[in-house]
C-alpha positions, -999 to 999 in steps of 0.1 A, spaced: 643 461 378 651 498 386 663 509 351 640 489 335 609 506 354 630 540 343 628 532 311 597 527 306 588 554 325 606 577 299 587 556 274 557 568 286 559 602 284 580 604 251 569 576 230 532 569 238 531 610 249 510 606 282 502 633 308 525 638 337 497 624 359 492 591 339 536 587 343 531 602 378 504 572 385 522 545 366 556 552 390 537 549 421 521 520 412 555 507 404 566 518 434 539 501 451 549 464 437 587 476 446 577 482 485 560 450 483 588 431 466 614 445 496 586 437 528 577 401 518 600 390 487 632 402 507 645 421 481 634 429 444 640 399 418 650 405 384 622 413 359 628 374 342 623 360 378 587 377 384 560 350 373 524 348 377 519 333 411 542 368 423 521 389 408 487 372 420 503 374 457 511 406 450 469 406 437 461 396 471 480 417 491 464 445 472 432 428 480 442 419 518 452 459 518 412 470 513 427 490 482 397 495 457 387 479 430 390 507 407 422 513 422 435 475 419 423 474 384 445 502 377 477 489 389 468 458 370 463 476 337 503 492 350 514 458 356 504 444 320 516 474 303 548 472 323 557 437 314 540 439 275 571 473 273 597 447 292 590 418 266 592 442 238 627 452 254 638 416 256 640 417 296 613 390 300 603 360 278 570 364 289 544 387 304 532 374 333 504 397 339 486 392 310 470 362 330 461 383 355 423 390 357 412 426 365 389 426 391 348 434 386 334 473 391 313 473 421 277 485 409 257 503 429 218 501 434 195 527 417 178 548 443 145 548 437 115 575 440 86 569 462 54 577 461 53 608 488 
């Protein structure tokens, strides 16, 4: 799974041309999935091996975490690019994340002016 989030790291920043920062975000969102394949998976699986109920445990770690939503949602948007690079690649059959369901902006309420 290591040379395979190396590649498409380079992919990143040479074929689709992003910023450092965007290649600098993607890796430690990467990074974050790799931490939490080696604390509760015991170990990180193969990229084939990774299907939808890992990811969505993965979802609710995030979740069980307090991580933001805007924050989650990124690292979802990773995830899908991730595995849609991997499938391209032939490393995976399938892209499990593209099930996954990117969680809702929280809105906040207008403030209003009063009277005084």
């Amino acid at each position: 799974m290591h040379s395979a989030i190396d590649g498409f790291l380079r992919s990143l920043a040479i074929e689709r041309n992003c910023s450092a920062l965007t290649v600098k975000s993607y890796s430690e969102d990467l990074d974050s999935l790799l931490e939490y394949f080696t604390d509760f998976a015991g170990g990180t699986p193969p990229v084939d091996a990774i299907d939808v109920a890992t990811l969505r445990a993965f979802v609710a770690y995030l979740h069980e975490c307090n991580y933001a939503r805007s924050t989650m949602a990124r690292r979802l948007a990773c995830l899908r690019s991730f595995f849609r690079y991997c499938c391209r690649q032939g490393l995976s059959a399938t892209n499990p994340a593209k099930a996954l369901r990117t969680p809702r902006a929280g809105r906040r309420l207008p403030h209003f002016l009063s009277a005084e």
